[in-house]
MIDREN-272222 format. One line per field, with one value per residue (C-alpha): x, y, z; residue number from 1. Coordinates in pm, 1 decimal. Layout:
<rs>
X = c(X	...) .
Y = c(Y	...) .
Z = c(Z	...) .
k = c(NUM	...) .
</rs>
This chain:
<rs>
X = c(-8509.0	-8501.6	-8399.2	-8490.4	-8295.1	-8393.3	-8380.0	-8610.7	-8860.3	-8957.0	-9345.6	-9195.9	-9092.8	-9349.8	-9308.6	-8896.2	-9010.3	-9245.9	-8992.6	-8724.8	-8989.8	-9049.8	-8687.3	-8655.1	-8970.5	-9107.6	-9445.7	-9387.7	-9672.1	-9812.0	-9644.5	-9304.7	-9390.5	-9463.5	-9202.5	-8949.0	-9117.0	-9057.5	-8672.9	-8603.7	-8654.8	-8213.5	-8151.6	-8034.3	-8228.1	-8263.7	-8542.7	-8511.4	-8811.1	-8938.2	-9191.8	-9283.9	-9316.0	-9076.5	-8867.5	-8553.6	-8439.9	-8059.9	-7964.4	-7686.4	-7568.4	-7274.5	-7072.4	-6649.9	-6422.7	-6152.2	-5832.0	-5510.4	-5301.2	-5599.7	-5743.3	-6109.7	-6247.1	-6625.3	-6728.3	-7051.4	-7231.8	-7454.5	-7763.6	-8129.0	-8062.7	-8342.6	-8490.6	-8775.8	-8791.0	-8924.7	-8672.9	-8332.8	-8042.3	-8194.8	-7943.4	-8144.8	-7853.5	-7582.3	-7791.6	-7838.5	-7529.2	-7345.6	-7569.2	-7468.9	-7124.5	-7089.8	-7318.5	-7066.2	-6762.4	-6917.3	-6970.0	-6605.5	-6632.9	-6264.7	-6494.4	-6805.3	-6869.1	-7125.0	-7222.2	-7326.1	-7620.0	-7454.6	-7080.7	-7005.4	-7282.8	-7058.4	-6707.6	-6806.0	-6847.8	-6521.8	-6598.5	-6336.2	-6420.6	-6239.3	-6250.6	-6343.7	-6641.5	-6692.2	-6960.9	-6841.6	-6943.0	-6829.3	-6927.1	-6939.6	-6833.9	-6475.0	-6385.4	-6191.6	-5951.9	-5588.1	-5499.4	-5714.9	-5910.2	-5778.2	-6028.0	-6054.0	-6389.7	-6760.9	-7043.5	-7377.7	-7733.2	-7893.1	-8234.6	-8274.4	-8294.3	-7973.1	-7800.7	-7919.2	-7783.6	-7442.4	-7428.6	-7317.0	-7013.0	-6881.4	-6918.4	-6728.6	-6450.8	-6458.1	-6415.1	-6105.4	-5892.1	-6006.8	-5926.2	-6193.4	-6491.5	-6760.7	-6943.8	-7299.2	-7598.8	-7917.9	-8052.3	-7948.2	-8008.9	-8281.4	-8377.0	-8111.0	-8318.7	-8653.7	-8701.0	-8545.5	-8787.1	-8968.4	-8871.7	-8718.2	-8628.4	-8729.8	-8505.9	-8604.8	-8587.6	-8244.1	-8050.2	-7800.8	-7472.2	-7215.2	-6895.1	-6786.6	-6421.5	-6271.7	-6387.1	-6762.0	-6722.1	-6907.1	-6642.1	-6820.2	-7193.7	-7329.6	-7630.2	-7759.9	-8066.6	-8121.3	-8316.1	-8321.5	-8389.0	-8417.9	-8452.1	-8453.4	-8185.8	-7915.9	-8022.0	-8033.9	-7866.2	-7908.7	-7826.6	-7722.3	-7672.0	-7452.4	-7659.7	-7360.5	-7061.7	-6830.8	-6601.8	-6304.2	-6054.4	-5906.3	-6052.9	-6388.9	-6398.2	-6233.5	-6486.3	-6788.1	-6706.4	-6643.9	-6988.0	-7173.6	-6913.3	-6991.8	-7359.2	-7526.8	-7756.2	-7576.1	-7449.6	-7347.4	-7280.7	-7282.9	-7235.7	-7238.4	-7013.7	-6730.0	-6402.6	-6177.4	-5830.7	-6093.4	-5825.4	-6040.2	-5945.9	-5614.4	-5712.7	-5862.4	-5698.6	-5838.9	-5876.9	-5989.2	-6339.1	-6384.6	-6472.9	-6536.4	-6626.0	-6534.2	-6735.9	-6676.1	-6817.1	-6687.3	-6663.0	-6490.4	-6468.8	-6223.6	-6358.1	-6055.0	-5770.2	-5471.6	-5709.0	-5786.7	-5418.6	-5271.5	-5516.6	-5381.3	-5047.2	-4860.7	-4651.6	-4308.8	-4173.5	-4121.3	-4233.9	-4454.6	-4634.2	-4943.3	-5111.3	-5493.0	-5780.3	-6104.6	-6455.3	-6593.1	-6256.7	-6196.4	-5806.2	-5602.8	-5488.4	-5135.0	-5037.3	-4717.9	-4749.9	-4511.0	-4621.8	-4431.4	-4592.3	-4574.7	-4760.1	-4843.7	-4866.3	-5016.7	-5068.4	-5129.4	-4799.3	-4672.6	-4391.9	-4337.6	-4595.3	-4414.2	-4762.7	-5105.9	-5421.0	-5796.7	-5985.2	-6188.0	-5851.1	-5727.7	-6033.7	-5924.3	-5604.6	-5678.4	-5772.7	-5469.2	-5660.3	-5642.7	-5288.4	-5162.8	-4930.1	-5238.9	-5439.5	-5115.5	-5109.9	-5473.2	-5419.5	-5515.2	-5190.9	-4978.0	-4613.1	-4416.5	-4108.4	-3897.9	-3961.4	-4272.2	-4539.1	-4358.9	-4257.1	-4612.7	-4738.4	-4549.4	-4622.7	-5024.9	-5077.8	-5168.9	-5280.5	-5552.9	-5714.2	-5985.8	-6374.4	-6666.3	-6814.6	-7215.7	-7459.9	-7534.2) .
Y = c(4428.5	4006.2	3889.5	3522.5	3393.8	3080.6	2915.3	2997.1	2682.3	2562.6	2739.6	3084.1	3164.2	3489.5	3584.4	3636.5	3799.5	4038.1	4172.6	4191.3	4449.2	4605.8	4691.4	4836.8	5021.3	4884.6	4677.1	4431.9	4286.3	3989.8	3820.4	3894.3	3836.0	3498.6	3446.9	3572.5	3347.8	3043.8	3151.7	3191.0	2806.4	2821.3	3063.0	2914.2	3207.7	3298.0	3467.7	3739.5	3743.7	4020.9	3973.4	3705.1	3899.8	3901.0	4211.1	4094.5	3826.6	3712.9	3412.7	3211.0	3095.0	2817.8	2965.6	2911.4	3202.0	3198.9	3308.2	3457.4	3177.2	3025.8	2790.8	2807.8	2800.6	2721.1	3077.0	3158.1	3394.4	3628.0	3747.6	3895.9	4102.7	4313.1	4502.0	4590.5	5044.0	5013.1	4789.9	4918.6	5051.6	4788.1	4503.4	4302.7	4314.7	4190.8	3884.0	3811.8	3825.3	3670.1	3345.1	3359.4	3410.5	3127.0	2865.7	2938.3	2923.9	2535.8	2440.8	2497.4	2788.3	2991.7	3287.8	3542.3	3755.3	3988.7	4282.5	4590.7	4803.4	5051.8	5066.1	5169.1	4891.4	4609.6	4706.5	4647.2	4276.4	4246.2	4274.4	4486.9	4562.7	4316.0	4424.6	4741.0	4714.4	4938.4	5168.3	5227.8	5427.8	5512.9	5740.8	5506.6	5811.9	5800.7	5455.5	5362.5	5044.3	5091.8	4828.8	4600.6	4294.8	3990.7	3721.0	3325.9	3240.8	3361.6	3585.6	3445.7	3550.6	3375.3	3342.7	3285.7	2961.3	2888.0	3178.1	2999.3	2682.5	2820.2	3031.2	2781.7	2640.9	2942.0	3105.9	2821.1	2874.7	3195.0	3161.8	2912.0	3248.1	3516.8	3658.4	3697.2	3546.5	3413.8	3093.7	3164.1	3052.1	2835.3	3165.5	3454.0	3214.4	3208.7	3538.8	3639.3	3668.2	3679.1	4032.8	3921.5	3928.0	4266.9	4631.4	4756.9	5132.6	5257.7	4985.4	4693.6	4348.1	4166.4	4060.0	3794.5	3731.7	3445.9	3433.5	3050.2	3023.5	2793.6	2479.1	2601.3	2649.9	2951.8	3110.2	3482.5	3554.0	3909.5	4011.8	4400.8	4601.9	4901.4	5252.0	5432.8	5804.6	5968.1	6342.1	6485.0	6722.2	6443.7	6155.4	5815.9	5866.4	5503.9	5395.3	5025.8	4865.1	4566.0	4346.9	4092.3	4011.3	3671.9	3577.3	3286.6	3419.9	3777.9	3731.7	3665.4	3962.0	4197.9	4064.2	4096.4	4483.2	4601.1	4431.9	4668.7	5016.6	4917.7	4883.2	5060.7	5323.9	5360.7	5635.1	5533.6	5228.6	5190.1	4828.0	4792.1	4539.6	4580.0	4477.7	4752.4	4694.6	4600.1	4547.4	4642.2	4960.9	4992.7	4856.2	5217.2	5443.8	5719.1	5563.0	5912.6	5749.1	5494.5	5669.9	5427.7	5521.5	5282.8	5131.1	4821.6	4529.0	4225.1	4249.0	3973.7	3847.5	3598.0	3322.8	3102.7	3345.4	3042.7	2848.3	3129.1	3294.8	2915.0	2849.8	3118.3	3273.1	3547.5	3781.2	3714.6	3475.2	3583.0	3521.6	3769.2	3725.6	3889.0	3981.4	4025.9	4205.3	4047.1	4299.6	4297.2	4333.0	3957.0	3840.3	3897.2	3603.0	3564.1	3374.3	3322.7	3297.1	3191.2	3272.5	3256.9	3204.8	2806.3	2772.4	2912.4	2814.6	3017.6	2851.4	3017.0	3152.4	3300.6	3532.4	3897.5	4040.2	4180.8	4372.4	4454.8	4460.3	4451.9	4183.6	4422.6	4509.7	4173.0	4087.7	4345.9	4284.1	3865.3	3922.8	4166.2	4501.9	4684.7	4750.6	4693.7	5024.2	5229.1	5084.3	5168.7	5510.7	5491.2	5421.0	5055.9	4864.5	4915.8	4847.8	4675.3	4550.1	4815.9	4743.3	4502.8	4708.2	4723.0	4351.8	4265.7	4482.1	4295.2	3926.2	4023.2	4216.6	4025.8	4099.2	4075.2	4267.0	4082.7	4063.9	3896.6	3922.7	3986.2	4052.4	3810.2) .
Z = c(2322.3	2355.3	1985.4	1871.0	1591.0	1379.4	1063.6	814.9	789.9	452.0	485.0	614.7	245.1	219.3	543.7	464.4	107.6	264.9	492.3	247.5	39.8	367.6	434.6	29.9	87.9	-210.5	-325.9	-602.5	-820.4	-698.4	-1005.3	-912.5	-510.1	-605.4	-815.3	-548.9	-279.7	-520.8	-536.5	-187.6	-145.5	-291.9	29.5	360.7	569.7	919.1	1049.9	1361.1	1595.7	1856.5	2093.9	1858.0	1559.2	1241.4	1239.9	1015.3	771.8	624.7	415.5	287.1	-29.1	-89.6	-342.0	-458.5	-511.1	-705.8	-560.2	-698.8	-851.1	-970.0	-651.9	-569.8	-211.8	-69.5	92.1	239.3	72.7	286.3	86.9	142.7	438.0	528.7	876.0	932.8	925.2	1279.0	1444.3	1312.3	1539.3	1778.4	1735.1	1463.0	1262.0	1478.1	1587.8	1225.3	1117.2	1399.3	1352.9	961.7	1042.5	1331.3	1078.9	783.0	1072.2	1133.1	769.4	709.2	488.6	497.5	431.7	376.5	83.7	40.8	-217.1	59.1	-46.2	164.9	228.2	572.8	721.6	689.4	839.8	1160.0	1113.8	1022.6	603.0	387.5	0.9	-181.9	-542.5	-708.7	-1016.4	-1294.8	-1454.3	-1800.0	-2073.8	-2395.4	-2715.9	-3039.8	-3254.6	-3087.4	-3018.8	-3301.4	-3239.6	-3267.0	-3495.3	-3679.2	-3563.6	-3571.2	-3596.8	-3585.8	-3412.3	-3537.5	-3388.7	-3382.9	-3245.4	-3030.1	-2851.9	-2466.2	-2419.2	-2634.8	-2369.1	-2069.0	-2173.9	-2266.7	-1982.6	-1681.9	-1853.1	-1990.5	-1638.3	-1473.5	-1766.3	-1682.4	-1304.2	-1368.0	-1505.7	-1301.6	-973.2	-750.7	-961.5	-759.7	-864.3	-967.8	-737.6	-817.6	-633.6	-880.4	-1173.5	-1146.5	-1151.0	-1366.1	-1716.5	-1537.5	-1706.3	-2057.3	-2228.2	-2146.5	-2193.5	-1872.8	-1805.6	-2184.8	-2273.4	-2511.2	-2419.7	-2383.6	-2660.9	-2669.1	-2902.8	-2898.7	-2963.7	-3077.0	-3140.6	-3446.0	-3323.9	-3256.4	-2886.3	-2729.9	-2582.2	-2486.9	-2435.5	-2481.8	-2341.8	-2409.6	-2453.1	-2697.8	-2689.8	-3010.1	-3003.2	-3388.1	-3432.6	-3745.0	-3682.5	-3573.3	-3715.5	-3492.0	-3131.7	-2982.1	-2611.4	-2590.1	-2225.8	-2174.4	-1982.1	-1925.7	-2118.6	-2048.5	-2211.8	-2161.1	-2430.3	-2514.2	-2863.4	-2756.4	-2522.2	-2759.1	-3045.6	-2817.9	-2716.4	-3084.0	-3191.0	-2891.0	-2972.8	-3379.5	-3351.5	-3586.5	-3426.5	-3134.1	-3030.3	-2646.5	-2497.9	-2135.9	-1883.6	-1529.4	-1288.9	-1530.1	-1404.6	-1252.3	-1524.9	-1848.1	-2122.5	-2432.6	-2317.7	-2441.0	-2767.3	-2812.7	-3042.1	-2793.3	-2445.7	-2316.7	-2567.9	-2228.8	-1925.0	-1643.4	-1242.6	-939.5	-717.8	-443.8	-572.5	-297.8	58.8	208.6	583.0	675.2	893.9	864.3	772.9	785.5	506.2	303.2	304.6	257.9	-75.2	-268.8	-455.1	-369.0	-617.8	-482.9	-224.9	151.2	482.8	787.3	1088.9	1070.4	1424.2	1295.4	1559.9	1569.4	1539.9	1880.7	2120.2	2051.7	2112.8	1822.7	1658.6	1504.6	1140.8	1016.5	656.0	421.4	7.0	-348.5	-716.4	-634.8	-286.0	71.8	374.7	682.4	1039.1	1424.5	1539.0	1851.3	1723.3	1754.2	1444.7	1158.0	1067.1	1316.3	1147.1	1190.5	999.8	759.8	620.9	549.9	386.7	174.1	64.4	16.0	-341.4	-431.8	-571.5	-237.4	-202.3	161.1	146.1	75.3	398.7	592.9	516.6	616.1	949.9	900.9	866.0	1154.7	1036.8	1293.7	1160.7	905.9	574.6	631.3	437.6	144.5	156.8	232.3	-82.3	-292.2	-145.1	-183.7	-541.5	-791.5	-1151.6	-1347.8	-1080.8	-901.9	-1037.0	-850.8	-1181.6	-1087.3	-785.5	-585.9) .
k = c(1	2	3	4	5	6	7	8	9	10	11	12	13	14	15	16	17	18	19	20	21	22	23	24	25	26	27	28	29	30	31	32	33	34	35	36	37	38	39	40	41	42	43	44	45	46	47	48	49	50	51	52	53	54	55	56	57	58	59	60	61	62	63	64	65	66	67	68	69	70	71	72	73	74	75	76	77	78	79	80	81	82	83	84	85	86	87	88	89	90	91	92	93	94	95	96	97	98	99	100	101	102	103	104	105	106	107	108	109	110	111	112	113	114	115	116	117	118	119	120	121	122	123	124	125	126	127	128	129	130	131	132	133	134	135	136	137	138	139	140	141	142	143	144	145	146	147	148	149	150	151	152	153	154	155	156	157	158	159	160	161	162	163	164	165	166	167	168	169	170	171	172	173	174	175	176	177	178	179	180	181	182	183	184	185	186	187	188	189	190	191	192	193	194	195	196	197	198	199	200	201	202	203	204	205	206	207	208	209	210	211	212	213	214	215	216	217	218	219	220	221	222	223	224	225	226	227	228	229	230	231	232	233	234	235	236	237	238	239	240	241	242	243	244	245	246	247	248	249	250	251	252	253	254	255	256	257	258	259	260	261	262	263	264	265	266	267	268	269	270	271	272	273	274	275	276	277	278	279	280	281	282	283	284	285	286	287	288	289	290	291	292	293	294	295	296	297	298	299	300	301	302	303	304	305	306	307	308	309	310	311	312	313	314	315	316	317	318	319	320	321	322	323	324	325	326	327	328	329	330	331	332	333	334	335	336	337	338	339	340	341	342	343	344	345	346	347	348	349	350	351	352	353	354	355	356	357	358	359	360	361	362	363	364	365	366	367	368	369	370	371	372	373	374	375	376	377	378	379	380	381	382	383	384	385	386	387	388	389	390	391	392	393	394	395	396	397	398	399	400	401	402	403	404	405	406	407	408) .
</rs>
């Protein structure tokens, strides 16, 4: 099947939406059709074209990740991928995503990230899970803290408006001390609290709570909806959802979390997207109370692996050649990077490898969660110098664990 590929012109916007449904299998109200057609004007798309007829759509966002050590790098952020039911398995796909990949390649971007509807789709375009999210949920009744409080800043309510505007600074706050956080997008933010203010899934509409430290700075924004079931027989047994919770500061997070697990009513609390090592945790008197299940959250692809291993930090200083396979049967290409807590560098080299590994898997380890000892035992790490996994599993982890931080 002959597959055009070209850029989404400005009056193709419901054309791309209507596709995007038609991949989901689902109908939205006009409302929210519309609404989505007026957001998709943030997305760089592509359309896919057979026998002159739209079959598939992909876009790009420009977005910054922050890497371990604290740098932040431009990465392209793939988005709104959608085929149509009647032309998958057909190459749609790979066209797509090879013109994404080669336009974020000529922009300069050192990488792709993506969140994958479904896991094993992605691999073969050279994309490895990058950091592991979080469903957690605890029962109110046993999460006592293990010491007292110690507080300096304030809670306050607040309405949405006041949220919105105190939402882009803290995320970029945020992003500066975090591993893995991805910038957020004109795209996502705007549809971020388009449901705020309505009851969603026998859920009431969102909530929102600031935390200001001493000096009246929000430092921590809670968002979270309630459902309050009452039976006679056991009194009030209230589900609160955590919407979103930032925070800059360990005080603000740790204040934020006991306002939702104190909450009178509530019997459960539950939050999505959490990060994989969440330290309010261990402030638990009984962490068995927080029961949390992992998911992958980033998938990375390295378009520029010397720029992307060069901008961040490593965990202790050494040196390896890396020989790293392209998707596709491309040439491998080899990197000799060099890494400590103060700086890296990583350029082309044409030494004998000290490790052999497919792209996927160093998109992978880039952020530190995935530890590289684990992927050799895999099968995907071949070790080919003694001693080079374990050195190499040291240079790459890095703590906190990485956390893109939300969908995008």
């Amino acid at each position: 099947m002959d597959v055009e590929i070209r850029r989404t012109a400005p009056g193709d916007a419901e054309d791309f939406v209507e596709v995007i449904y038609a991949a989901l299998g689902q109908r939205p109200s006009p409302d929210r059709f519309a609404a989505d057609v007026a957001d998709v004007a943030a997305v760089r798309g592509w359309h896919a074209l057979a026998e002159g007829r739209l079959v598939g759509v992909a876009g790009l966002l420009d977005l910054r990740l922050t890497l371990p050590g604290g740098s932040r790098l431009q990465i392209a952020g793939v988005t709104e991928v959608g085929v149509l039911p009647t032309h998958r398995r057909q190459g749609v796909l790979t066209r797509l995503m090879t013109a994404l990949l080669d336009d974020a390649r000529e922009r300069g971007d050192a990488a792709a990230g993506l969140m994958a509807t479904e896991a094993p789709i992605y691999g073969r375009f050279g994309f490895g899970a990058a950091d592991r999210v979080a469903r957690v949920e605890v029962e109110t009744g046993d999460a006592s803290l293990r010491e007292p409080p110690h507080e300096e800043g304030r809670l306050e309510i607040a309405d949405l408006a006041t949220a919105q505007a105190e939402l882009s600074g803290l995320h970029e706050r945020v992003c500066a001390v975090r591993n893995g956080m991805v910038s957020l997008s004109l795209f996502r933010s705007r549809r971020r609290y388009r449901d705020a203010e309505s009851e969603v899934g026998g859920l009431g509409a969102t909530r929102f709570t600031l935390h200001r430290d001493a000096a009246g700075t929000a430092d921590g924004l809670l968002g979270y909806r309630t459902k309050l079931d009452w039976t006679r027989s056991s009194g009030p047994r209230g589900d609160l959802q955590v919407e979103e919770l930032w925070a800059s500061t360990q005080e603000a997070e740790a204040s934020l979390w006991r306002f939702c697990l104190q909450h009178d009513l509530m019997r459960r609390v539950t939050a999505y997207w959490r990060p994989s090592d969440e330290a309010f945790e261990v402030r638990l008197a009984n962490p068995r109370a927080w029961r949390q299940t992992l998911s992958d959250g980033l998938w990375l692809r390295p378009l520029d692996p010397a720029a992307l291993l060069s901008a961040r930090r490593y965990g202790r200083e050494d040196g390896l050649v890396l020989e790293v396979h392209e998707p596709g049967g491309a040439a491998a290409r080899r990197f000799r990077l060099e890494g400590g807590l103060e700086g890296a560098s990583c350029v082309p080299s044409s030494a004998s490898p000290d490790l052999s590994l497919d792209l996927a898997a160093l998109g992978s380890v880039c952020l530190g969660d995935a530890p590289l000892e684990r992927l050799h035992r895999a099968g995907r790490v071949e070790e080919v110098t003694p001693g080079a996994v374990a050195r190499a599993t040291a240079m790459f982890r890095w703590s906190p664990a990485p956390w893109s931080g939300a969908f995008f």
